[in-house]
N, C-alpha and C positions, 0 to 999 in steps of 0.2 A: 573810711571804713577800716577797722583794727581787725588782724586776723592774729587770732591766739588761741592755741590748742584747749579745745571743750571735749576731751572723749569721756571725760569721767560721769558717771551718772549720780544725782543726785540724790543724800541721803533722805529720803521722804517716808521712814517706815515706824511714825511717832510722829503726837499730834503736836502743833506748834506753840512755841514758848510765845509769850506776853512779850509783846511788843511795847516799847519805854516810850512816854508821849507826853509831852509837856500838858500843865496843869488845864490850860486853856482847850486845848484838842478838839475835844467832845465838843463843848460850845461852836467852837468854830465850823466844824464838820455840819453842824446841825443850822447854821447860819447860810453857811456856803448851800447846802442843800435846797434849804426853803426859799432861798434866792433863785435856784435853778427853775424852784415850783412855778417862784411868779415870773421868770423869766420866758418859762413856757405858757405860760396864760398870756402873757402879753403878747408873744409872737402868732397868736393861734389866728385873730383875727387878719392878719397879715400873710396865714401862709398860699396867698393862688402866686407870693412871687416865688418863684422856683428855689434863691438862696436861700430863701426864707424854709420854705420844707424842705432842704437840707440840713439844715441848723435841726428843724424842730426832727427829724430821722434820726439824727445824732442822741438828742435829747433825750428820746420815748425810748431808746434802746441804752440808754446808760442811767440815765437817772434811777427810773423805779427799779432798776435790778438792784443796784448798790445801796438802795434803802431798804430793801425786801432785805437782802444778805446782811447787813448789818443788822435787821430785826432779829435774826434768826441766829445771828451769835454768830458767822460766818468768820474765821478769823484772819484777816488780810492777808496773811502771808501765805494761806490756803488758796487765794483769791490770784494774787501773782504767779502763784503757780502754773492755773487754770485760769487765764482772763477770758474764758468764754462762759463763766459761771456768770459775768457781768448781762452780755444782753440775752443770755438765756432767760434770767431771773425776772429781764422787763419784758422779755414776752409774755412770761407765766404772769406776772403783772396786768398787763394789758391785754390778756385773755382775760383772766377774771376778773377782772374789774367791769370789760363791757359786758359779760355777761351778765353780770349785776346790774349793768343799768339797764341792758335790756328787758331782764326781768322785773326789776323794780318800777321801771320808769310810768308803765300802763299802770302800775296800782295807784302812782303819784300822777295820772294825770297827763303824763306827756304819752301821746300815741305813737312818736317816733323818738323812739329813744337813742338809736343808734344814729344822731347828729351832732355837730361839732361841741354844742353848750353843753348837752347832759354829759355825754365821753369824758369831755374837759372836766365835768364838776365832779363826775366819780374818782375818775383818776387823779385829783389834787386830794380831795376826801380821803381815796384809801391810803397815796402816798403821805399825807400829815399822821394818819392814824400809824401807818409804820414807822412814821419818824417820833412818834409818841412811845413806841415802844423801845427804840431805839436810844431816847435817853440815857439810860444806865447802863449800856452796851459797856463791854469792857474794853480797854485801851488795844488789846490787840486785835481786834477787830477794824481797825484804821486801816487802810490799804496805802500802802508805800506804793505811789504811780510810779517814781521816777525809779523802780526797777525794773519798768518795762517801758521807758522810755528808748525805742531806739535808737543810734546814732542816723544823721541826718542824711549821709548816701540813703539809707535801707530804704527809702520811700520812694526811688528811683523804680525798684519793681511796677508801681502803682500805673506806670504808665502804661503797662502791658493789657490792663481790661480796660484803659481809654482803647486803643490801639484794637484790640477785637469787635469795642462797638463799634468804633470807624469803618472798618471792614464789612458788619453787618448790616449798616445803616446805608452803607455804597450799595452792597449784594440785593438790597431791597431796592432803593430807585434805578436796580438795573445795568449798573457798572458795573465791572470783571472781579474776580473773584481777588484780586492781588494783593489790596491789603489788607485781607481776611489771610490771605494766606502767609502776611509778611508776620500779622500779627502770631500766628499758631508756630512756625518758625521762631520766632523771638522767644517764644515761651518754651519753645524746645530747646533753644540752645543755654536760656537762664536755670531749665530744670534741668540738663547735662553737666552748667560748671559748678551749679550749686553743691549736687550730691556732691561732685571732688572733691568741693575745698569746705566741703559743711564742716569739717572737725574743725575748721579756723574761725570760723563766722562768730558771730555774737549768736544767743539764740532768738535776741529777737529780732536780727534780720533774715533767718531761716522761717522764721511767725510770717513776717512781713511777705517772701517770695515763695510761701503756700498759698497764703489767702489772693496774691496776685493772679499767680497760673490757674490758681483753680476758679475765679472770678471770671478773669478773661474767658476761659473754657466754659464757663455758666453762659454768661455774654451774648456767646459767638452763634450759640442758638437759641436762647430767650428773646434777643430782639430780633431775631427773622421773623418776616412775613409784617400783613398790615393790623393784626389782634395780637393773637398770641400763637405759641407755636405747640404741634402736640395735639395728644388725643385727651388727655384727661383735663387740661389744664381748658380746656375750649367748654364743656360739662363745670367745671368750677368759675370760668368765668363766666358763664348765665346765672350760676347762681348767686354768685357776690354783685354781680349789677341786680337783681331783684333784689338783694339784702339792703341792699344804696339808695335804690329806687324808694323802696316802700318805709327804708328807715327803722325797722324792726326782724328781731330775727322769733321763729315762732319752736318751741320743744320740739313739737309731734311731725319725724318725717318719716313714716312708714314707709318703709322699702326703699327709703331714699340716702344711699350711705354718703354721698355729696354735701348734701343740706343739710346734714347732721352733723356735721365735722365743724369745730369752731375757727378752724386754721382757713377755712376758704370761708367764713360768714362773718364771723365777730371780729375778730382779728383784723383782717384785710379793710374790712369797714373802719374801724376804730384807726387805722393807718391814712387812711383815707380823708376820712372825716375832720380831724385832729390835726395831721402835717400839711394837709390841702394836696398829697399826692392821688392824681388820677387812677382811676381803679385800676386800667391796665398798667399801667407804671408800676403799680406796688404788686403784680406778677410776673413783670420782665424785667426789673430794675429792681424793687426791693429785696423781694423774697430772693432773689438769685444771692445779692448781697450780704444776707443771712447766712444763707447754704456755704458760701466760699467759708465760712468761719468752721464748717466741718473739718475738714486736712490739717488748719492749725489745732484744732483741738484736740486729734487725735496725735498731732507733733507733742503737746504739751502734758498731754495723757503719756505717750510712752517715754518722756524724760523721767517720770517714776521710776521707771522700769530700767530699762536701755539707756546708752549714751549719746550725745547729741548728734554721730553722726548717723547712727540708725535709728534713732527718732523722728530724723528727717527722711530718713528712708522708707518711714511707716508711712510717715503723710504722702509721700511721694504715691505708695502704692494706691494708694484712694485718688490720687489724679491720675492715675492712669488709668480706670478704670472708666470706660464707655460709658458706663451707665450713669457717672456722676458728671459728669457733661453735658450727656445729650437727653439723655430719657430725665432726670432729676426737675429739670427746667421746665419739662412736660408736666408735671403732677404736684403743685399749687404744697398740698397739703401736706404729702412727704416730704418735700421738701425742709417743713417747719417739725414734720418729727420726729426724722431725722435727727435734727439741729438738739431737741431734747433728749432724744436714745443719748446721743455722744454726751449731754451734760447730765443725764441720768448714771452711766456707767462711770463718767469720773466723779462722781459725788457717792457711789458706792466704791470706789476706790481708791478714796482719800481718806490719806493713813493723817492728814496734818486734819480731819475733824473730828472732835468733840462727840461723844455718842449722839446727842438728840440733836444739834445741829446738823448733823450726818443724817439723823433718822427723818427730820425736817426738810428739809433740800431733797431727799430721795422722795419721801410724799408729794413735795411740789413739781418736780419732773417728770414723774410718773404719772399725776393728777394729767398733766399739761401733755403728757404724750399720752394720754389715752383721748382727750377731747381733741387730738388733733389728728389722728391716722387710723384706721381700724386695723389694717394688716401689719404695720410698724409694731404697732402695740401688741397682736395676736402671737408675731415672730419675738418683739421683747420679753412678754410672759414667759412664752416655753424656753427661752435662752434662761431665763433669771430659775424657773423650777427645775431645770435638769441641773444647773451649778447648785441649789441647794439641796439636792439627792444626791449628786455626785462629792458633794462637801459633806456629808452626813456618812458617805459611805469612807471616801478617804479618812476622817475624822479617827476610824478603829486601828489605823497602823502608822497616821503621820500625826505630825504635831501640829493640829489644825482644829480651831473650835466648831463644835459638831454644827453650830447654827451662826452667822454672820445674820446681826440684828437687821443692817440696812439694806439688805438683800432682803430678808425677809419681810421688812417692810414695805419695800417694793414691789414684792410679787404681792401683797394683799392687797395693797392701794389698786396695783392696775387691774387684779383680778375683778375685785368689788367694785373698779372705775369701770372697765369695760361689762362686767355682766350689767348696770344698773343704765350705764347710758346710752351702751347699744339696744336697751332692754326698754324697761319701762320708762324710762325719762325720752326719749326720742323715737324707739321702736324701727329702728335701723338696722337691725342684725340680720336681713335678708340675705346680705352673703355668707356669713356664717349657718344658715340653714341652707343655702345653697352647697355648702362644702360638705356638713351632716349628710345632705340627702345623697351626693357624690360620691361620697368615700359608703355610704349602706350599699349603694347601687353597683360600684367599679373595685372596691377594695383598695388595696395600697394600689394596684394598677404600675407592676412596674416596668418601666423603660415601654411605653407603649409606641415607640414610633420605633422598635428596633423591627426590622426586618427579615423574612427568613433566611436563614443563612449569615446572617450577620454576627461577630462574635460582641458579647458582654462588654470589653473594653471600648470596641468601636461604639456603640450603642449607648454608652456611658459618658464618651466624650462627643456624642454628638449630641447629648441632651435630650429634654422635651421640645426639640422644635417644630414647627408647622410642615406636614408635610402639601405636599401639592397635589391638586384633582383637576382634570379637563373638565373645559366648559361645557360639553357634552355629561359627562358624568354628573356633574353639580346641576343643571338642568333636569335632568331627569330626576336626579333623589329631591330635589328641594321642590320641583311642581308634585311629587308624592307627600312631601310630608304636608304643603300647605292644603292641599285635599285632604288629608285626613284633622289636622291641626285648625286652619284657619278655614272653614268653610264658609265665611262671611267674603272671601274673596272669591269674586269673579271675572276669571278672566276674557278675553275678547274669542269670539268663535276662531278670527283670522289668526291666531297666534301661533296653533299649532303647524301653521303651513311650514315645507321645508326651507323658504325661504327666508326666512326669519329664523332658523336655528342657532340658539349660541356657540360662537367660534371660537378658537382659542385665539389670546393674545400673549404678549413676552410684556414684562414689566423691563423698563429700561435698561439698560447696560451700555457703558459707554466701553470700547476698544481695552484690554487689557494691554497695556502698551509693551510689556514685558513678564510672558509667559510663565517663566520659571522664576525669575524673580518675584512676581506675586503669590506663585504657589510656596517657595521657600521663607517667601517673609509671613505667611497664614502656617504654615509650620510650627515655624520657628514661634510665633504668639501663641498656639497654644501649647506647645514644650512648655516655656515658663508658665504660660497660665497654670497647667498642674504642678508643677513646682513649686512653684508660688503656694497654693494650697498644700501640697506633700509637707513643705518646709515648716508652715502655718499650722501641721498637725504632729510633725516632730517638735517643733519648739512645744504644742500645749501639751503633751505624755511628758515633756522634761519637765518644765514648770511641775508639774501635777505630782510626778514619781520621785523626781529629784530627793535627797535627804533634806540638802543644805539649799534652801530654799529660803527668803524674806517672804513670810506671811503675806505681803502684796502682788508677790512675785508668783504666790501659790494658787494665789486669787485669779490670779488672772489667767494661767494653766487652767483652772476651774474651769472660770468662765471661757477662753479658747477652746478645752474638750467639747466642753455644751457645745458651743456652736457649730465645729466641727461636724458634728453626729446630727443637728438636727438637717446643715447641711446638704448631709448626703445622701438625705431622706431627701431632700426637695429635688436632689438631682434624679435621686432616684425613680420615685412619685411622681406619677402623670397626676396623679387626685391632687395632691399638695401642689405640684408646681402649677395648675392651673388656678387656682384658688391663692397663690402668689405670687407675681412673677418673677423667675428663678435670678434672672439680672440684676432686680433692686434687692432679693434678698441675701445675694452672694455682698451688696454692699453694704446693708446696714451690718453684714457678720465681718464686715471686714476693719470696722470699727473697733472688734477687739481681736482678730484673729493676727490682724497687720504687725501688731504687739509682736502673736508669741512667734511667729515667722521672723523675724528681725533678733527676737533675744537670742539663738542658737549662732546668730552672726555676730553679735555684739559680745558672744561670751567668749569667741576666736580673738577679743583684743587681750585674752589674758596670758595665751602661748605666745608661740614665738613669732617673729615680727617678718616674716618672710610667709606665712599663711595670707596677712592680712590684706597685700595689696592687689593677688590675685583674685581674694574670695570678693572684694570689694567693686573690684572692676567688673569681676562678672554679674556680681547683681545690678550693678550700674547699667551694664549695657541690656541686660534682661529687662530693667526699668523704662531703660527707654527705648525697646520695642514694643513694648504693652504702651506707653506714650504715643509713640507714633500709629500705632493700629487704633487707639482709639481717638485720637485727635481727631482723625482723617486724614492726616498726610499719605498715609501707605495709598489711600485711591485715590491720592491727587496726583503723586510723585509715579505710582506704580499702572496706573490706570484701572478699569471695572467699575466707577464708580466712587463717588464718596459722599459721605452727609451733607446736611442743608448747610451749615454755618461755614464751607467753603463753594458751593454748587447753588446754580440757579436751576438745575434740572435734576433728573435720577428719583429714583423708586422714594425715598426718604422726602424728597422735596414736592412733590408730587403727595403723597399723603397725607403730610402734618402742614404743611404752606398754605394761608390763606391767604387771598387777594382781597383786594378792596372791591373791586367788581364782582366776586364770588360772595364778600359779605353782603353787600347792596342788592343782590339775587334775594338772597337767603331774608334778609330783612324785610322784604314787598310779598315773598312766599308768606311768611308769620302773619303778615297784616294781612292778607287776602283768604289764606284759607280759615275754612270754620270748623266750629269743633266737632268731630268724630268722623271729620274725613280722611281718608290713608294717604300719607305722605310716604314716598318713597325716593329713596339717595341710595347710593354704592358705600362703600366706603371711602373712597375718595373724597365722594361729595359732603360726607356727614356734618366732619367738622365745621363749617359755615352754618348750618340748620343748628346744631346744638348750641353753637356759642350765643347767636345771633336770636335764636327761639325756643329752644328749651325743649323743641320737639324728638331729641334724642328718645325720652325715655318709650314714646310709642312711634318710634320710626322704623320703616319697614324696609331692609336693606337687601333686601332680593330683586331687583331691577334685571326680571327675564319675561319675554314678552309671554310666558305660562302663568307668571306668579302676579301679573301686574292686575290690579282689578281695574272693570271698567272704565270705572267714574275718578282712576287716581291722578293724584298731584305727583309728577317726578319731575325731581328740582338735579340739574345734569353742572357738576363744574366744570373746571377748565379743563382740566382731564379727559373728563369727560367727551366734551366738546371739540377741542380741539385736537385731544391724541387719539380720541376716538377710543380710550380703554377703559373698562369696568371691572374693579376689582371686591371680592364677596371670602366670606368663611364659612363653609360649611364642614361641623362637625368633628371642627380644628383646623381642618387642610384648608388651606390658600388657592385660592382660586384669579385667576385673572382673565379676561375675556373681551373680547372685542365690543365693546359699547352699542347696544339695539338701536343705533339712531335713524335707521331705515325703518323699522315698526314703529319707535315712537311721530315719523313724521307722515309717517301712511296715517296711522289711528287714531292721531293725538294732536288737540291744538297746542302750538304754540306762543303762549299766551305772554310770555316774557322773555327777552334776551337782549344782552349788553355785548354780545360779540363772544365774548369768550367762555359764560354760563348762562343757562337757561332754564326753562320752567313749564313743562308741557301739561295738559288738565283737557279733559273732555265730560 
């Protein structure tokens, strides 16, 4: 591995010259490709062997992108830049394509179109018809791979997301937690030497050990538990096994924003079907494998900008960030648009394309992030229309054109994509009239969990979070409201006796093993955390105010203030932050914000050389306390607690962790009960029911011997059962309670149990 000084940033602010290419090129290009076509047809009916769909994963995520980008005039040297434009392009590919056959397939006849022969036939059809277009492509449009070929150490990273599933795969059949925790360690000390010696590094072994750390940390809790892990991903996983099952996917999902999204139906199936990858594989292992492509993307985005060692200090900030770890793995479909936000904002930020190539490529990531997230997409709109008002208003005093075309492109595509598909093509936009009817009702609603006497700041940096209510309290307001609300429930006469009252319970905590040390190290994380941000909104005023600013440079100031501002509305906003949650939205903004925090440090390499090594180290060491707090080291190391992907037990494992005994409950509940009987679960217990039967959407999660009716189904996990605790929301506050398992076993048959979940019905 060569270490040689990279600070300089590169000039990228002009589209790229024509690349020189022997006479032969194009032929070849168009040879080589159509060979990859039939190479993927041949392997298709071979992929149940495992190498086998990994070849063909490789394939569906390279091939049609680079034929799609070549149709579109895309010009390689734009591509090298950005090599996440490659399997962004073959997503957007393989969304639209199965959507095409899904649609088409029932007019031709085939009633399950979403299986491996039709997939297969659209996807070679539309990829020949791009390569038809692609003939007369012009020679700079070729992608020179061997400039991103990295030297042969850099791939030593890779081992660190084997090294996290080992970990996770032991944590699950019940070994200790060690080499989970060897692997999170390993990825802290390669994300410590990295930042130091990034100015030496090549940059594609800095590419190489984001996509690692951030893989492994995807990893470490996508393959916990015996389905999947998560609250959302459990709701997307019943939906993509009915999509599998019945082989078609259907327009019309009123109310249902899940089965409307193509990222959890069309996609996943079309991954499935096609590579021979198991349905839950291509959401603990694929789609995680996607997502890790986010950190280098945003490395390769801010080498525009910045120099390589603070390029790598943007990606950095997005791996430190909890919520691209732990909660990302959880939510199927973010995940995937996600992956388009990042390749949407560097295709409107790319000085090296073409006008309508530009305008092109922004229509197809935008197309492809609105069928893939509704709140991704709700959050990218208003980020993309406040930077065209805020560019229209700077436009009267700097040197900046009043309207940037592919921005404006982009905000019509996703406006017109989302009013039309959340709308009349699907009739999904339930939670958008849920946030209408919220924000008429509540107003901006701000800082609602502050307290009296509390001051602004306090209030501020503690968020919209959950606050807590006694089992007594929650009991009382929620047997009120189901009497007024549900009067189809009827509870048991013997309920209200006081023996039977709900109690309160503690959710787990394990020993703080060091006092002050755990309180100075939750400090000290959120010091930087606003820092972090503070920095993030002095770099966008500079970018934005500056005189002597590159046009790209201005752009992205632009777009940093926007997000900034909408921000701090969400922080601000009980309406807004419950209607998005404030964690995944602080990180889809940190896709451009990571930028303008890093250029105010990167502009210090222009003084004097005795600034640089202090300013450097401390954000280093700032980095890797936000590293270690959200890896989970801090509650491993410091004790109270830590997440699943080190812990067999605790508040987080306990909630999102299914068992195989918990699914096999839940699966006998599905086949047994009939239609319009009341099922009721905690929330503990949900995730099993919803993965397993799809009975989330009318599950009734008030499990108090007042709210329970007669004649109910209550399906008890392990939790449940064994720690004996029940936990419930009411009204936002958190509620935790000692489990009724004395009323349910006075009143209620026990009609099924495996020891550690159960099933009671009368």
């Amino acid at each position: 591995m060569t270490l040689r000084r990279l600070d300089s940033s590169p000039q990228l602010d002009g589209p790229a010259h024509p690349s020189p290419a022997g006479p032969g090129s194009s032929g070849r290009w168009l040879g080589t490709r159509a060979a990859g076509l039939v190479l993927l047809a041949l392997l298709v009916p071979a992929h149940r062997l495992w190498a086998v769909q990994i070849l063909l994963v490789a394939l569906l995520l390279i091939l049609p992108g680079e034929i799609l980008l070549r149709a579109l005039r895309v010009p390689g040297r734009a591509i090298t830049s950005f090599p996440a434009y490659v399997p962004c392009a073959s997503l957007a590919v393989l969304t639209g394509t199965g959507l095409a056959v899904d649609l088409v397939g029932p007019l031709a006849g085939v009633s399950a179109p979403l299986r491996a022969a039709p997939l297969l036939a659209g996807l070679e059809a539309a990829c020949a018809v791009l390569l038809a277009f692609s003939v007369k492509a012009p020679a700079d449009t070729a992608i020179p791979w061997r400039v991103l070929r990295p030297p042969g150490l850099a791939m030593l990273p890779l081992v660190l997301p084997l090294l996290a599933a080992a970990g996770a795969l032991r944590l699950n059949a019940g070994h200790s937690a060690a080499v989970a925790l060897i692997a999170v360690c390993a990825c802290l000390l390669v994300f410590v030497a990295v930042l130091a010696y990034a100015p030496w590094l090549d940059p594609a072994v800095l590419a190489t050990v984001s996509y690692a750390i951030g893989l492994a940390m995807l990893w470490s809790f996508s393959l916990r538990g015996d389905l999947v892990y998560g609250y959302d991903i459990s709701d997307e996983y019943y939906v993509l096994r009915q999509t599998v099952t019945t082989g078609i996917w259907h327009l019309a999902h009123p109310g249902d924003a899940y089965g409307a999204m193509l990222s959890t139906t069309v996609l996943p199936a079309t991954l499935h079907a096609v590579a021979g990858v198991p349905e839950v594989l291509v959401f603990t292992v694929v789609y995680p494998a996607i997502t890790a492509l986010i950190p280098v993307a945003v490395f390769w985005l801010a080498r525009r900008v910045i120099s390589v060692r603070w390029a790598f200090a943007a990606a950095a900030f997005i791996l430190t960030q909890a919520a691209f770890g732990q909660e990302l793995p959880a939510i199927a479909r973010q995940e995937i648009a996600l992956v388009f936000f990042v390749a949407l904002v560097a295709a409107l930020l790319d000085r090296r394309l073409r006008r309508y190539p530009q305008w092109a490529l922004a229509a197809v990531f935008a197309a492809a992030l609105t069928v893939s997230h509704y709140s991704t997409t709700y959050l990218a709109l208003s980020m993309i229309g406040l930077t065209l008002a805020l560019q229209w208003g700077l436009s009267w005093f700097r040197q900046v054109p009043r309207v940037s075309g592919a921005f404006a492109v982009a905000f019509v595509v996703t406006l017109a994509g989302a009013a039309s598909w959340y709308g009349p093509v699907t009739h999904s936009a339930s939670n958008l009239s849920q946030f209408v009817q919220s924000a008429e009702e509540q107003g901006f609603n701000l800082l609602p969990n502050r307290v009296a006497g509390e001051g602004i700041v306090a209030a501020y940096l503690q968020g919209n979070t959950s606050a807590t209510m006694s089992a007594a309290q929650y009991a009382q307001a929620v047997h009120q409201e189901y009497a007024k609300d549900k009067p189809y429930v009827t509870p048991l006469r013997d309920a209200s006796q006081p023996g039977y009252a709900l109690q309160d319970s503690a959710a787990p905590a394990p020993p703080v093993r060091s006092g002050l040390g755990s309180s100075v190290f939750t400090t000290g994380q959120v010091i930087v955390q606003q820092l972090e941000y503070l920095l993030a909104a002095v770099g966008a005023l500079m970018l934005t105010l500056r005189r002597r600013v590159p046009v790209l440079a201005r752009q992205v100031g632009l777009f940093s203030l926007a997000t900034v501002l909408l921000l701090v509305l969400t922080r601000l906003s009980g309406t807004i932050a419950a209607a998005y949650n404030g964690e995944r939205a602080v990180l889809q903004s940190m896709v451009v914000l990571v930028i303008a925090a890093c250029w105010p440090l990167s502009h210090l390499e222009v003084r004097p050389r005795r600034w640089l090594p202090a300013v450097a180290a401390a954000f280093a060491a700032g980095l890797t306390v936000m590293f270690i707090g959200g890896s989970g080291l801090a509650g491993a190391l410091l004790g109270g607690g830590t997440a699943t992907n080190l812990a067999n037990r605790g508040e987080d494992y306990e909630r999102f962790y299914m068992t195989a005994p918990e699914l096999a409950a839940a699966r006998w509940l599905g086949a047994t009960v009939q239609p319009g009987q009341l099922v009721y679960a905690d929330r503990y217990a949900q995730l099993p029911l919803i993965a397993m039967t799809g009975i989330g959407r009318g599950l009734m999660l008030d499990v108090t011997p007042m709210t329970l009716d007669q004649h109910a189904w209550v399906y008890a996990s392990t939790t449940n059962v064994v720690d004996g605790r029940g936990r419930a929301q009411f009204d936002g506050d958190d509620v935790v309670y000692v489990f009724p398992s004395l009323f349910l076993r006075d009143n209620y048959d026990l009609v099924y149990t495996d020891g550690s979940s159960e099933v009671f019905h009368r």
